[in-house]
N, C-alpha and C positions, 0 to 999 in steps of 0.2 A: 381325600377328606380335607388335606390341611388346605389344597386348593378350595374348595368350596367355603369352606371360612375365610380364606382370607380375599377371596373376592366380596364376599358377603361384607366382610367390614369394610371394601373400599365402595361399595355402594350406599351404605350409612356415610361415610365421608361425603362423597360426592355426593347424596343428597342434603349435606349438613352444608357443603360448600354451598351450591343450588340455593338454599335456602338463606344464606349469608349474602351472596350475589343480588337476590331479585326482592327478598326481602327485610335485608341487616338483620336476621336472627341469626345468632348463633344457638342452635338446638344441645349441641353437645354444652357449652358454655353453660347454659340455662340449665341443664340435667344437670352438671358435674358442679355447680357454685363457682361460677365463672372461669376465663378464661385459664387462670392461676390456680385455681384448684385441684386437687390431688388426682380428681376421680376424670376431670375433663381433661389434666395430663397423661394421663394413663392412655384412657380412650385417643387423644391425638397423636400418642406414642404408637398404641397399636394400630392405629390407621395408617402410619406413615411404615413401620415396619412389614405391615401385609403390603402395601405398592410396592417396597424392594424388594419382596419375595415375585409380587405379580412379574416385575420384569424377567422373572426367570421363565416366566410361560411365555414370554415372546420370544426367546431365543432357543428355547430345548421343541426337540420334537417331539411328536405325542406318542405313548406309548401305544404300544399295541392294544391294551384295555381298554383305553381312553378312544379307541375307532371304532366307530359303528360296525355292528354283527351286519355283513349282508349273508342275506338270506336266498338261496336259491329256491327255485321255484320249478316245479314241472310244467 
């Protein structure tokens, strides 16, 4: 679960980067009362904290639950 949040928040990042790159909005900026604001530090905080969690999925291997059921078949 904590995976799935915290990929979820770096998709909101990366779309908010996306969105800074092709069109100078800052989205999270504009939510939170710019870039210095309490609520858009927060969110940039917790964006940057789920990526140093993500890099832990590129180096751990996947659990057993995490692998697809195969299913035999007759």
């Amino acid at each position: 679960m904590l995976n799935r949040i915290a990929l979820i928040l770096l998709i909101i990042g990366g779309i908010n980067w996306g969105s800074v790159g092709i069109f100078q909005f800052d989205l999270v900026a504009w939510i939170g009362g710019g870039q210095s604001g309490i609520l858009s530090r927060v969110i940039y905080t917790l964006v940057g904290l789920c990526a140093i969690w993500c890099i832990s999925l590129l180096i751990t291997e996947p659990s057993e639950r995490d692998r697809p059921v195969k299913v035999m078949s007759h």
